[in-house]
N, C-alpha and C positions, 0 to 999 in steps of 0.2 A: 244768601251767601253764608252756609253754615259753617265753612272751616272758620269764619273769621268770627261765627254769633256761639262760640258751645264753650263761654270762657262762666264761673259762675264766681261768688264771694269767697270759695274754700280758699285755704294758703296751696299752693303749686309749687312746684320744684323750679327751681332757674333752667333748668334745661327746657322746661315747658314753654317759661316764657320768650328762652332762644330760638324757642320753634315758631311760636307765637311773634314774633321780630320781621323772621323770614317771611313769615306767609302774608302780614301786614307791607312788608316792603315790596313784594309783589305785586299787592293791588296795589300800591300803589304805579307802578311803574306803567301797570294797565290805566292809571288815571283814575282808579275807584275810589277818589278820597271822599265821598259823601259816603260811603260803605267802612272806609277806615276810621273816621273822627267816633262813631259811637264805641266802637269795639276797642280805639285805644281809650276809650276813657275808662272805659271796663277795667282794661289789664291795669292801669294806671292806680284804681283804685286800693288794687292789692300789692303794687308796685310802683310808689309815687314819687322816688329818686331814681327810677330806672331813667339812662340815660338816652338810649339807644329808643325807647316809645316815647320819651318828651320830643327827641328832635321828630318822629314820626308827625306825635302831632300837631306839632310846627308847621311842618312843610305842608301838611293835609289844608291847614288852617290858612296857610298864605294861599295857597291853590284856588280854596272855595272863597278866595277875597274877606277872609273875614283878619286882615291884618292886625287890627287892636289887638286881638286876641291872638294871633300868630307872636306879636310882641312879647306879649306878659308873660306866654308858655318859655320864650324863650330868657328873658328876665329871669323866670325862678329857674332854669336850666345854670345861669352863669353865676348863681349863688351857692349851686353846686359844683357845676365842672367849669369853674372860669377860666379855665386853662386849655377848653374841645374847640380846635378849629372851626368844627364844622358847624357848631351852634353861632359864630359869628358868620359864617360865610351864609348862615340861612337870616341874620338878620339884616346883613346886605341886602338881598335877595328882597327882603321887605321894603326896606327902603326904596329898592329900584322900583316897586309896584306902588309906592307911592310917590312917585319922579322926584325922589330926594337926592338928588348927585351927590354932594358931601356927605351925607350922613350914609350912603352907600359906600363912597369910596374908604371912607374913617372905620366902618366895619371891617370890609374886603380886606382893609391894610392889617386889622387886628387878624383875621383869620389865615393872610397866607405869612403872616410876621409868626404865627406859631407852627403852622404847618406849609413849608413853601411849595407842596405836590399838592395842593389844590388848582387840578387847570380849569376848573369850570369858572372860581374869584379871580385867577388872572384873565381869564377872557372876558368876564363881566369886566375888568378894570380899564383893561383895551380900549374898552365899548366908551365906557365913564370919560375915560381924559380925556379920548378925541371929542364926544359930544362937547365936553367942558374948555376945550381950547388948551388944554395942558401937554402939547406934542413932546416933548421931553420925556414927561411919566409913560405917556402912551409909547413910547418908543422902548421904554424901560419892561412895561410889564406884555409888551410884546416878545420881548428876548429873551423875559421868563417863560412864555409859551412855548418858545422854540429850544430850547434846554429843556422842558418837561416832555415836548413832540419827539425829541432825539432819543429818550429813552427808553429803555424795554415798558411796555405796560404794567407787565409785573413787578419791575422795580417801582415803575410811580405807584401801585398801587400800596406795595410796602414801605415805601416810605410816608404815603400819605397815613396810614394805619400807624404806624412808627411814632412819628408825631403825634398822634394821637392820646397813644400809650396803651395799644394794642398789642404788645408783645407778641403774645401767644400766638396771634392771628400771622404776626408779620415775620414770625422767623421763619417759620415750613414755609414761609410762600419764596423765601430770599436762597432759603437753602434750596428748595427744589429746583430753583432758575441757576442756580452755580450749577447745580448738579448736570443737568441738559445744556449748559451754554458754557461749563468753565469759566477764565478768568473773565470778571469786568471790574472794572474797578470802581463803581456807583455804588454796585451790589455788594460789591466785600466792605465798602465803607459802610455800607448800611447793615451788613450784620456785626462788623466790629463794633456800631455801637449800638446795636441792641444785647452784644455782648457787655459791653460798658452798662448797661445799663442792668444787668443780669447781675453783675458780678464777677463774670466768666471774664479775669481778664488775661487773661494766658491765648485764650484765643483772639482777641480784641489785639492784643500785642502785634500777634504771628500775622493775622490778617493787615493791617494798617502798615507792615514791614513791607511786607508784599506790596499792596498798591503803591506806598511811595519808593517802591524799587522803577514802577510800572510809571509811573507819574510824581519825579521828585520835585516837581513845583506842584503841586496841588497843596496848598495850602491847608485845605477846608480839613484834609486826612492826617496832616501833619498836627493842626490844631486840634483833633482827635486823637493821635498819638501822644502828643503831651499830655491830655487829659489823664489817658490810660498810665502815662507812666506815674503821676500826681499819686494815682489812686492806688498804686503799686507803693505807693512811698520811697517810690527813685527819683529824688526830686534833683538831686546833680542832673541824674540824664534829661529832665524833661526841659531843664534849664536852656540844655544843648538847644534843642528842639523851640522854644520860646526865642530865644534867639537870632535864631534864622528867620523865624517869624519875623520879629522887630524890625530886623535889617531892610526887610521890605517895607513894613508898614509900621515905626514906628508912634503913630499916634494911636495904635485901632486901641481901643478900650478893652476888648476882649482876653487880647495879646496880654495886654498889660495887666490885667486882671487874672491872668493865669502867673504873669511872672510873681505879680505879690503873696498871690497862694501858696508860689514853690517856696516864695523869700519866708513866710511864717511855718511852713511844714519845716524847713529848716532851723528854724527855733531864730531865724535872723528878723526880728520884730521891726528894729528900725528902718532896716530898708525897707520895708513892705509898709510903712508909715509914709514912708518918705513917698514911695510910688503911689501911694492912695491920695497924697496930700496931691499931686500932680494931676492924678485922673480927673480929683473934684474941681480944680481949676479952669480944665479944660470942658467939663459937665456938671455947671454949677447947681443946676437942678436936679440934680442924682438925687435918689433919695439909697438907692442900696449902698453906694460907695462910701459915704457918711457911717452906713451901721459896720461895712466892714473896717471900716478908719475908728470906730468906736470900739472891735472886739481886738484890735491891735493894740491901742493904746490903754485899754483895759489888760492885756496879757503881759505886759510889763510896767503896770503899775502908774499907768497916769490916768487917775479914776477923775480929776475934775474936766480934763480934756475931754476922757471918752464919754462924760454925761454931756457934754457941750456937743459933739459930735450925734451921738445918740438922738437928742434932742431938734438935732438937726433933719433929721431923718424925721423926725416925728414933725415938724412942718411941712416939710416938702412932699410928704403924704401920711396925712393925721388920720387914716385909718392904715396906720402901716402899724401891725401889732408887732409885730416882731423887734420894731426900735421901744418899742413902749416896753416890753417885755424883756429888752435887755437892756432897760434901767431898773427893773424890778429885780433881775440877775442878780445886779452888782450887789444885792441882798442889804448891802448898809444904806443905798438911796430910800430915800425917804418924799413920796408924792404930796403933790399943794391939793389946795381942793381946787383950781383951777385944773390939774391933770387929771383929778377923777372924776370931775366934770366931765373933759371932753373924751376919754375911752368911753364914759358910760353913753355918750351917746352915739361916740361909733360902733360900740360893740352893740349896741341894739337897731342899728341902722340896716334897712334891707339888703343896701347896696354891698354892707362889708362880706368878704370872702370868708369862707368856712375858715384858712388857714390864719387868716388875722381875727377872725373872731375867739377861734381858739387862744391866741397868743394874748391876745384882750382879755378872756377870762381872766388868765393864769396873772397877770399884770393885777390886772383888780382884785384878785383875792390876795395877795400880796399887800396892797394897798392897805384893806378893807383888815388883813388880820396887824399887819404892825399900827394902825388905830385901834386895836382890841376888840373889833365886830368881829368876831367869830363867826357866829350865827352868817354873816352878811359872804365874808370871806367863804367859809363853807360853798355856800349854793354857790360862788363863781368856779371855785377848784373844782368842785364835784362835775360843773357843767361843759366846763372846760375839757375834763378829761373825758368825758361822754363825748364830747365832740370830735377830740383829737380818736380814740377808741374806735370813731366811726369809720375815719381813712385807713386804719393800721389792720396790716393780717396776721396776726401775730396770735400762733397755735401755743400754747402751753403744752402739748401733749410732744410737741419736737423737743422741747430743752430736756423732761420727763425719759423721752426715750434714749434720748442721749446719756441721761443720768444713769439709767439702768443697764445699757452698753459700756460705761466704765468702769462701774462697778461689775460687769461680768467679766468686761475683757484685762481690767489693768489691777489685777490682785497684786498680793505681797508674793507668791511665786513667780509672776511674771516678771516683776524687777529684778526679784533673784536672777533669774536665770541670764538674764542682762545686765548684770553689774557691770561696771568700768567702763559702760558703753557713754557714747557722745564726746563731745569737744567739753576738756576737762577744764578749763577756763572758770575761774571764779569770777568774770566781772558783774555778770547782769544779779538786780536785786527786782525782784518779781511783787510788785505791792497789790495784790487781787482783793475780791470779794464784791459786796455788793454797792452801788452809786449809794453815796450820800451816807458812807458806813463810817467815815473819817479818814480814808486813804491821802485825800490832799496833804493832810497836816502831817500824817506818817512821811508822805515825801520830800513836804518843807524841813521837816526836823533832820532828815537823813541828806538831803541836799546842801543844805549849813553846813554839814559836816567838809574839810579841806581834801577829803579822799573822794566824795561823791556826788557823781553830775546826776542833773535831776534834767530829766526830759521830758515824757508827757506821756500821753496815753499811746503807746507804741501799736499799729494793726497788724505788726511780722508774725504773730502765734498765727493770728485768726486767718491770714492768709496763708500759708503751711495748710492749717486744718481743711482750708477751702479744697487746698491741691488734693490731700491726703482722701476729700469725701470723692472726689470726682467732679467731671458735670454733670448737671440734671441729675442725682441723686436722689432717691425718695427719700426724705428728711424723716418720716416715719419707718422707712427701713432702712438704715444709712450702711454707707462703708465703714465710715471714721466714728468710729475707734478701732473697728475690730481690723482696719489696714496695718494699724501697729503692728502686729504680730504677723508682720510681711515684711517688715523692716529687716534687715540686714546691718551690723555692727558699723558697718559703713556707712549707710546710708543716715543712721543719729547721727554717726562723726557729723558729715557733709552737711544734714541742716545744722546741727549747731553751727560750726563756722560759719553759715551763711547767715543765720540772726545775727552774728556776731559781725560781720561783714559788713551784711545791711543795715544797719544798726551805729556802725562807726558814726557816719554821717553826724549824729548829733552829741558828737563826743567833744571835747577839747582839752585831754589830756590827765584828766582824774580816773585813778586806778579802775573806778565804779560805777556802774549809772542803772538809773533806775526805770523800768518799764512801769507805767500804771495803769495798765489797762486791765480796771475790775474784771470784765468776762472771762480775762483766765484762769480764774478758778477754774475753767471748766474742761481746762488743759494741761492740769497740775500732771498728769503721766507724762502726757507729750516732753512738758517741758523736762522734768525730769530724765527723762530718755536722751536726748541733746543736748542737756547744758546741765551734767550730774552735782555741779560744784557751784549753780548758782544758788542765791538766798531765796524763797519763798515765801512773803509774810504777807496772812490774812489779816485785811482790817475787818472788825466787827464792829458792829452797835447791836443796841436793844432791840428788839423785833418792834418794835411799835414805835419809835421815833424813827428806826430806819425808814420803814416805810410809808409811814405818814410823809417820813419828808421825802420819801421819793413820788408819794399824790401829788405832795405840790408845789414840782419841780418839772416843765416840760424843758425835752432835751432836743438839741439841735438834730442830732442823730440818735437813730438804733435805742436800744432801753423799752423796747416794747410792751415790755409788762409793767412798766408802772403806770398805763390811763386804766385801770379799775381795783378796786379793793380786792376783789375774789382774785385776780391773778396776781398782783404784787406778795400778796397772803402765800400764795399758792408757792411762787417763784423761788421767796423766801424757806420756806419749809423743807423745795427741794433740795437749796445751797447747805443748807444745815446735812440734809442725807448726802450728799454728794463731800463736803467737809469729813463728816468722819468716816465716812469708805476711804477719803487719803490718810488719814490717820491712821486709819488700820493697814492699810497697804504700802505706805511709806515714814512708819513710827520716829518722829518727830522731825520728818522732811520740813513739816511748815511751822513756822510760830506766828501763834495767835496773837493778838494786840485788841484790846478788848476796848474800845474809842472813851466810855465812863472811866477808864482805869488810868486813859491818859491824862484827861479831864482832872481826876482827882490825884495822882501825883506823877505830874511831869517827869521828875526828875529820874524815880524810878523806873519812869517809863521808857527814857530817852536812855538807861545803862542799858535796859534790858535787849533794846534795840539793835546797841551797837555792838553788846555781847554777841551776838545772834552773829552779826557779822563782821563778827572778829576785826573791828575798828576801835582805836582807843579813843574815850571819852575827850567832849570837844566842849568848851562854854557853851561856844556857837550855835548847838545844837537845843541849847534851853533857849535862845533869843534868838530862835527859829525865825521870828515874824519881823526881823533886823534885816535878815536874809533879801537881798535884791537881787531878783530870777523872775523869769518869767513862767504864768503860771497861767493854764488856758482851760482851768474847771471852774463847776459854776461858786466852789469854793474861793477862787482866786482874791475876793478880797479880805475873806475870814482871817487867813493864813497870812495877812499880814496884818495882824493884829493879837496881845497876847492871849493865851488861853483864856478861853472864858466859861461861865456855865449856864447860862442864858438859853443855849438851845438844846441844854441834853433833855430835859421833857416838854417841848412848844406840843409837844401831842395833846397833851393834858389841857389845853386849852379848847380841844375839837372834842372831849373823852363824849359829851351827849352823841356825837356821829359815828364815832367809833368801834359803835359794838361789833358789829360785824367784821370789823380786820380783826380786832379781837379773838373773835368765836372761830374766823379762818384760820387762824393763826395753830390755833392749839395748843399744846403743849409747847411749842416754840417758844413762846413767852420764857418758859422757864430752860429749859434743855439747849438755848444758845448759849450757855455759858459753858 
């Protein structure tokens, strides 16, 4: 069998071993699994988190009856993809071969509960409950056959792939069945949320209007249309939508879990308290609805509830790293040796999941550095972020390109030649630059103030930018920036008003408010161009406490470049080049705030602020930390407490680890000033 025996030790390309996939999955289909088991352990050797050859030789392995062994491959399969259908539906499959009914059905339920277009585990289930006397279930996942039987093939197949998180595989196959069949409405819901899940939500939108024009009780599209709009940050409208939901099925947990999301994206914390508090009631073994009842009443300031909450969560499943991790958050909790006990031995437990292992690190080097083990602290952040590094795709060479497309497309003549352009509007105050640079506390001190609402990390630039790149853009050769100079005098008017629009929403009546979303640095033209009369101010820090503390700090979302030294070094260096191209191209559009300089005199700091935007000096604004608002960064509970100087060098604690962000850094060190 030479196509399957000519693989040797050298490294190969991925494309080889997608080739290498196919031609194994064929023999197998011929039944040659005594010819596949040696040749996947081959490839396996030079690719031993490939997913798609563990499940191969899984299945090769239950075939030739050697089940132990079918087990364990798939055991170390779900410590990586704990999330793949179909590695649960093949340890179904195991069980049935060793006449285990429960422990078959308990799989099956885990694999079609992630992917429901598995018809091969509902037919196995079929088979299960009538043997077992269970006619009700069997009745159940019978009429899941018949719902997956009704459908096009090609839609089950795309959705089974879908679930998966097969994207690429499953959009050409959804789009080419519209294309030959027109409307259906399974298939548009399944590319609207492969849209949703893209990004692309403009299509996701237009699509999900569409079927619930075709089908306004389908629920399932409707509950993906609120999604879409969540993520739009139209949360009036998704409200609409959540509502009609309820009407029908006021208990689902789902429903409900969507309406608290809209209640918090609205800055409205107690209601979304108040509905978390009902969820847990009705699901008192939740362990996720505990953590989100813990980042609520952590976002307006009830830190001994949200550690009581928190904690809660961390029972109801003690390798849940993410409730562990957002006690570590709250940055002023302080761990027993009873808590680092027991991470340390979830976090070293087989069973834990890549995503709580990770969160387990970052918890424990927390722990391990406020006890002053550095040394100890170190190896968890460092491992942590290797870990986290391992799921994220995150190119340095995109934000790099982008750098040097604004810098070619948005000079100081290109402004010129657009003066007066955009919605002339002075409300929005713009607080960018990099996480963890002291943006919070710039916003606590300007929120205090009696003229300005302080809201949150606002996503309205980066979805513009989204519009402005296109879809499917090559991010290595992008539209956006150089769409700018396509823009029409008009068209700044029209987004300005429309940030400004969208935007209201978390207003209540102060002349001012504030956006904080760091990454638009990276849009200071854009904004410029549609809002000529808002404020602009970069928070800074030091290059080497910034981003030490952006090592070790993992984020709920996005911030991709802080899991490794070389690219946070890198990221850094770029903000700095990208910084003074706006300097030069819009001479004193931004003011700096240097986070040591607030550090060391407040008061200076808090004129110089409110000079900028021509606000008259307020007390309030020094006893910033008096200030009662809600505050949803991992800052939130620094910033209510008074200045301090405790964290401007914690680097210096790590300096034996640090040569190398150091030595990446370069010149930065000195030249951020």
């Amino acid at each position: 069998m030479s196509t399957l025996d000519d693989t040797d030790s050298r490294p190969v390309a991925a494309s080889q071993v997608e080739g290498a996939v196919q031609e194994l999955l064929r023999a197998q289909r011929e039944g040659r699994h005594s010819d596949v088991l040696p040749t996947v352990a081959t490839w396996l050797d030079g690719w031993p988190e490939n997913r798609d050859l563990l499940l191969i030789q899984a299945v090769s392995q239950r075939h030739l009856g050697q089940i132990d062994g079918a087990l364990a491959t798939l055991d170390r399969m779900e410590r990586l993809y704990p999330g793949f259908s179909r590695l649960h539906q093949e340890r179904g499959m195991c069980h049935v071969a060793r006449r285990d009914a429960p422990a078959a059905i308990s799989s099956l339920l885990v694999a079609v509960n992630l992917n429901p277009a598995l018809p091969a585990s509902w037919n196995m289930l079929v088979g299960l409950y009538r043997m077992t006397g269970d006619q009700a279930n069997a009745v159940l996942a019978a009429e899941h056959m018949t719902t997956l039987q009704a459908l096009p093939p090609e839609v089950v197949q795309a959705t089974s792939l879908f679930s998966d998180g097969d994207l690429a595989v499953a959009e050409p196959m959804v789009r080419n069945f519209l294309l030959k069949h027109g409307n259906h409405p399974e298939a548009m819901r399944l590319l609207a949320r492969i849209g949703l899940a893209l990004d692309v939500l403009d299509d996701a939108e237009t699509l999900l209007e569409a079927v619930l024009t075709l089908l306004p009780d389908y629920r399932a599209a409707r509950y993906d249309y609120a999604q879409t709009l969540i993520k739009r940050q139209r949360h009036t409208d998704a409200l609409v939508q959540i509502d009609q939901l309820l009407a029908v099925d006021p208990a689902n947990l789902e429903y409900r879990t969507l309406a608290a999301t809209v209640e918090v994206g609205l800055g409205r914390n107690d209601r979304a308290i108040e509905i978390y508090r009902g969820m847990l009631a009705d699901a008192p073994a939740s362990w996720d609805i505990p953590l989100w009842l813990g980042h609520a009443l952590k976002t307006v300031g009830q830190t001994p509830e949200a550690v009581e909450s928190y904690r809660a969560a961390a029972v109801a499943r003690p390798d849940f790293g993410d409730a562990w991790w957002s006690l570590a958050n709250l940055k002023t909790f302080r761990f027993t040796d009873e808590d680092i006990a027991r991470m340390t031995e979830q976090e070293g437990a087989d069973t834990t999941r890549l995503v709580d292992r990770y969160h387990l690190c970052f918890a424990l080097g927390k722990a391990h550095e406020d006890r002053g083990d550095a040394a100890h602290a170190w190896t968890l952040y460092e491992r942590g972020n290797r870990l986290k590094r391992s799921e994220n795709t995150y190119v340095p060479e995109v934000f790099e390109t982008n750098t040097r497309e604004q810098i070619r497309v948005c000079t100081q003549a290109f402004f010129a030649a657009r003066s007066g352009w955009g919605d002339p509007r002075p409300d929005p105050i713009f607080i960018l630059g990099l996480p963890r640079a002291g943006s919070t506390l710039l916003e606590q001190i300007l929120a205090s103030h009696s003229q300005v609402e302080g809201t949150q990390e606002l996503a309205n630039i980066q979805r513009m930018v989204l519009e402005l790149q296109g879809p499917h853009s090559d991010l290595l050769d992008p539209r956006y920036p150089g769409s700018l100079a396509g823009l029409a005098p008009a068209d700044a008017a029209r987004l300005g008003a429309r940030f400004l629009e969208e935007t209201a929403v978390y207003r209540t009546g102060r002349a001012f408010f504030i956006d904080k979303m760091p990454n638009n640095f990276r849009h200071i033209g854009l904004i410029h161009l549609i809002l000529p009369n808002a404020r602009i101010i970069d928070a800074r820090r030091d290059p080497m406490s910034c981003c030490f503390s952006n090592f070790k700090q993992l984020f709920a979302q996005g911030q991709e470049f802080t899991y490794g030294i070389e690219d946070i070094a890198r990221y850094y260096r770029t903000y700095l080049d990208l910084m003074d191209h706006w300097d030069r191209a819009l001479p004193g559009r931004v003011l700096r705030v240097q986070h040591e300089d607030v550090v060391d005199d407040l008061e200076a700091s808090v004129r110089c602020l409110l000079d900028y935007c021509q606000l008259p000096f307020e007390p309030a604004c020094l006893d910033f930390h008096k200030t009662r608002r809600s505050v949803r960064t991992p800052s939130s509970e620094q910033v209510r407490q008074p200045i301090f100087r405790d964290g401007l060098e914690q680097w210096r604690g790590f300096e034996p680890w640090l040569g190398p962000l150091q030595e990446a850094l370069g010149d930065a060190v000195t030249r951020y000033r």
